[in-house]
C-alpha positions as CSV (number, residue, x, y, z in Angstrom):
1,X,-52.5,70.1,44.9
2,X,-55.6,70.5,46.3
3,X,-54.5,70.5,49.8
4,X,-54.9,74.4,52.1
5,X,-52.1,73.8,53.7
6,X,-49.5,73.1,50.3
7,X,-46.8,75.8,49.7
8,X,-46.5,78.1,47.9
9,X,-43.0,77.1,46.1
10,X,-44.5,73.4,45.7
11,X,-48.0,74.3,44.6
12,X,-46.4,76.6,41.8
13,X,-43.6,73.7,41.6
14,X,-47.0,71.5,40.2
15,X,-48.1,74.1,38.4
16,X,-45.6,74.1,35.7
17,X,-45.7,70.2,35.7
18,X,-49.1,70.6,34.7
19,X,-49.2,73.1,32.1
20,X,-46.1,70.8,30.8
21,X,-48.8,68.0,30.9
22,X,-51.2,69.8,29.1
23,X,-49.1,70.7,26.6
24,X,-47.3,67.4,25.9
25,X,-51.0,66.0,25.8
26,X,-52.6,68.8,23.8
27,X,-55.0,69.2,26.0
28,X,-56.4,73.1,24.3
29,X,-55.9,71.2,20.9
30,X,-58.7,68.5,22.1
31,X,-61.3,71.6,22.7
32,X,-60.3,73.6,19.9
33,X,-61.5,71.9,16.8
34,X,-65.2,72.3,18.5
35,X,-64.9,75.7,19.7
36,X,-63.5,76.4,16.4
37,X,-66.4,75.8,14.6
38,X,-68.7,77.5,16.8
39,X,-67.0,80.7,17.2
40,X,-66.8,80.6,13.5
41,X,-71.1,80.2,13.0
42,X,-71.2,83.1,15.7
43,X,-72.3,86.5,14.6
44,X,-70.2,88.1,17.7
45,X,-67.4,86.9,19.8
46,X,-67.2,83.5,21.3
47,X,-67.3,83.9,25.0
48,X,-65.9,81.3,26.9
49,X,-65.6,80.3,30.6
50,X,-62.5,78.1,31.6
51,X,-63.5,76.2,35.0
52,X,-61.1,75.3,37.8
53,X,-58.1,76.9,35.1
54,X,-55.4,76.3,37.0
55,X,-52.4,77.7,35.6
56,X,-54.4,79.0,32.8
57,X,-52.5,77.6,30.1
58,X,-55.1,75.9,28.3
59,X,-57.1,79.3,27.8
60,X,-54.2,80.6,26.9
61,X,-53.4,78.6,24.0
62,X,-57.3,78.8,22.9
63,X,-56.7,82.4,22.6
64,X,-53.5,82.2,20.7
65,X,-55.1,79.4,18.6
66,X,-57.9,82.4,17.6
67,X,-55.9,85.0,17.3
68,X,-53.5,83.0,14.8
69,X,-56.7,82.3,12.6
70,X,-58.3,85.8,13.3
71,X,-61.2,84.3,15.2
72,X,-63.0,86.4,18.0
73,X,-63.2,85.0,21.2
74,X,-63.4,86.4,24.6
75,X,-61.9,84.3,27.4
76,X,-61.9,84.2,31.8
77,X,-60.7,81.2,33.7
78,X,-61.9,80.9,37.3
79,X,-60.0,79.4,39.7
80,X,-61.0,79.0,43.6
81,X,-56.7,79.1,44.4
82,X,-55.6,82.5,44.2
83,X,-52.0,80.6,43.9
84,X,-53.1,79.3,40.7
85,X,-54.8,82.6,39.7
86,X,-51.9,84.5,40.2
87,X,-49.7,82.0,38.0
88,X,-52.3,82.2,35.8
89,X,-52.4,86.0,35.4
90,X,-48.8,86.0,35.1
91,X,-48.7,83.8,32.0
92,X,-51.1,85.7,30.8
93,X,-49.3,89.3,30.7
94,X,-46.3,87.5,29.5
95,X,-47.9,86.2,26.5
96,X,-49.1,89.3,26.3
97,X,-52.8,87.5,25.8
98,X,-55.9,89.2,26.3
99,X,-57.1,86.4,29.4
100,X,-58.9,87.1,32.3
101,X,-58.9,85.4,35.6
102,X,-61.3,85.5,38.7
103,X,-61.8,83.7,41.7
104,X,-64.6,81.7,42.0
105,X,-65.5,78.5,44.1
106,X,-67.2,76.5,41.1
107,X,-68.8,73.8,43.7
108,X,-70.3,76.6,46.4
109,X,-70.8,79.9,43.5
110,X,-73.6,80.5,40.7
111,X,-71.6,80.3,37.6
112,X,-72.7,83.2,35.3
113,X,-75.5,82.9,32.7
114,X,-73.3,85.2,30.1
115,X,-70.9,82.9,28.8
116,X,-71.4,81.1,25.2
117,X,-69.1,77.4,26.5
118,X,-68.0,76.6,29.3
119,X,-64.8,74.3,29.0
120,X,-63.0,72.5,32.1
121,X,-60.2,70.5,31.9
122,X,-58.6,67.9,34.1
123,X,-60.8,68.6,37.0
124,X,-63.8,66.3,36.7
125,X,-61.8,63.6,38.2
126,X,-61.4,65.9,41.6
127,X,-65.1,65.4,42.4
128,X,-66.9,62.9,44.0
129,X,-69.8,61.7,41.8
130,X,-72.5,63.9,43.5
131,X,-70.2,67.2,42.8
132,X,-69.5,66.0,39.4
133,X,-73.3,65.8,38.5
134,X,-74.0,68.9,40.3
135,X,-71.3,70.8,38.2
136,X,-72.4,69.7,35.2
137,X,-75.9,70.6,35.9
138,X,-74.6,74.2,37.1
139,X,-72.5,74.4,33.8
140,X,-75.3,73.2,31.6
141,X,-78.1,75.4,32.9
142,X,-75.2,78.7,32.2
143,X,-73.8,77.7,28.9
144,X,-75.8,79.6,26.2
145,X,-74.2,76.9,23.2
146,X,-72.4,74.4,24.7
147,X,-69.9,72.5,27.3
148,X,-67.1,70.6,26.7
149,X,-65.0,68.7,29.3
150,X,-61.8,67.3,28.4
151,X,-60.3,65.0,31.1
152,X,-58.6,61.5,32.5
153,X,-59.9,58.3,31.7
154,X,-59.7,56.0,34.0
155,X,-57.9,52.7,32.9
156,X,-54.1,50.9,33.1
157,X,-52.4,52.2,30.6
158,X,-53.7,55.7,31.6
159,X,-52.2,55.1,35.3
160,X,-48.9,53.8,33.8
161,X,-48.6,56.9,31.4
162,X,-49.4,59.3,34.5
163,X,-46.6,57.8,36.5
164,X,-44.1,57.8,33.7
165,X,-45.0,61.2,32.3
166,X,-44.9,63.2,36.2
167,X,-41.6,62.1,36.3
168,X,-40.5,62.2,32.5
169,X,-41.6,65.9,32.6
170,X,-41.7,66.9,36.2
171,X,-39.5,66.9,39.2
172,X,-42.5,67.9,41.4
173,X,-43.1,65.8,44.1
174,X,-46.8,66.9,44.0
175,X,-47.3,65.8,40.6
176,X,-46.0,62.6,40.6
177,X,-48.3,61.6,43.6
178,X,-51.0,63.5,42.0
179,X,-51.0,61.9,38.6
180,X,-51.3,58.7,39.3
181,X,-54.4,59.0,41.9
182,X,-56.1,61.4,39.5
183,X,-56.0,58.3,36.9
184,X,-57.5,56.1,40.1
185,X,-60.1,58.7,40.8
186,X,-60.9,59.4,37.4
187,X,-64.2,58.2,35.6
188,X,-64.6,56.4,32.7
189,X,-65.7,57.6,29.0
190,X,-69.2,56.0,29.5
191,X,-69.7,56.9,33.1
192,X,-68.8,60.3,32.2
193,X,-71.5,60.2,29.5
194,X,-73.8,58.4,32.2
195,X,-73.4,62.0,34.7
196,X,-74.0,64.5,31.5
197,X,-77.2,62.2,31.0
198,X,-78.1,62.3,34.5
199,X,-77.2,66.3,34.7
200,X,-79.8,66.7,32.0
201,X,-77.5,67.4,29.2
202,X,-79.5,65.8,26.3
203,X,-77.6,65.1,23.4
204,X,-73.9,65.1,24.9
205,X,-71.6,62.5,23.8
206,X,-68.2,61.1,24.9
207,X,-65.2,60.5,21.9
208,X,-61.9,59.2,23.2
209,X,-58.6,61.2,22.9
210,X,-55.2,60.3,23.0
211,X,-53.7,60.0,25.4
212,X,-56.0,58.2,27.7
213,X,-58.5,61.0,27.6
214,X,-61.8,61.9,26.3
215,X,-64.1,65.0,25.3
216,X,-67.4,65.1,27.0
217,X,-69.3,67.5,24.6
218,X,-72.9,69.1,24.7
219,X,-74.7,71.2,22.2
220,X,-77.5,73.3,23.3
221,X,-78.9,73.5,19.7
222,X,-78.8,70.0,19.5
């Protein structure tokens, strides 16, 4: 998917695989329970950056998730694809959700100082380790409470779930190479931890999720 030269039918072809992923995986449901509580000792709105968003749907289920519960949050993804951006923005309107999206290259840009978390999901495993530490740093030195990553973990039965699920839930050709090589390229729960230590992130901690993922979170107050 992350390939210039992909078209446009098979890049929005993955996109929908991957929002089915995320859902099938409750991939917002891993970040809410944290950003639940925060938003809920805030005096204002929560304001929350989504990273590398994709499709969008995980910010779009936060919202819904706070808007079911009366919670205030105000939400952007950034995406550097305008492909994914303009998926995004279309499952946005349709939802009627109140979800912005911008383009921004996440691993060239400043990320803004005026966001309360910043959340990412399923894109750690993209980087090299050298980007990965560098966007952590860059998300930790922006993020006025906290950060929370949700992604892969690298191990067997994560690899055989990614093969079986691309193609359980997807008939994109795109997703069911990608799947299985994001596993591969994926880090573990404790070299995950090992990057937010070396990023300066003092406190974070790793907790395993099913399936075959885990939440990197840090707390500035901690």
């Amino acid at each position: 998917m992350d390939r210039p030269d992909l078209d446009r039918q098979s890049h929005d072809s993955a996109l929908d695989a991957l929002v089915r992923i995320n859902w099938w995986s409750g991939s917002a449901g891993i970040l809410w329970p944290t950003i639940r509580a925060w938003a809920q000792t805030s005096s204002r709105p929560l304001r929350i950056l989504d990273v590398a968003t994709g499709a969008g749907d995980v910010p779009l289920r936060l919202w819904l998730k706070a808007k079911r519960l009366g919670i205030a949050v105000q939400i952007v993804g950034c995406d550097v694809s305008e492909t994914a951006l303009t998926h995004a923005r279309q499952r946005a309107q349709a939802a009627r959700a109140e979800v912005t999206f911008v383009q921004r290259d996440v691993l060239r840009d400043s990320l803004p100082d005026d966001f309360d978390v910043l959340t990412s999901s399923l894109f750690l495993h993209h980087l090299e380790e050298g980007d990965a530490l560098r966007l952590l740093q860059a998300m930790g030195r922006s993020a006025r409470r906290g950060v929370l990553i949700n992604d892969l973990v690298r191990s067997r039965l994560g690899y055989a779930l990614a093969w079986m699920g691309t193609r359980i839930l997807s008939r994109s050709w795109v997703a069911r190479i990608d799947g299985p090589r994001s596993v591969e390229g994926a880090f573990t729960a404790a070299e995950a931890l090992t990057l937010a230590q070396q990023a300066g992130l003092e406190g974070a901690n790793v907790r395993r999720c099913w399936p075959c993922r885990y939440l990197l979170s840090w707390n500035r107050a901690t």
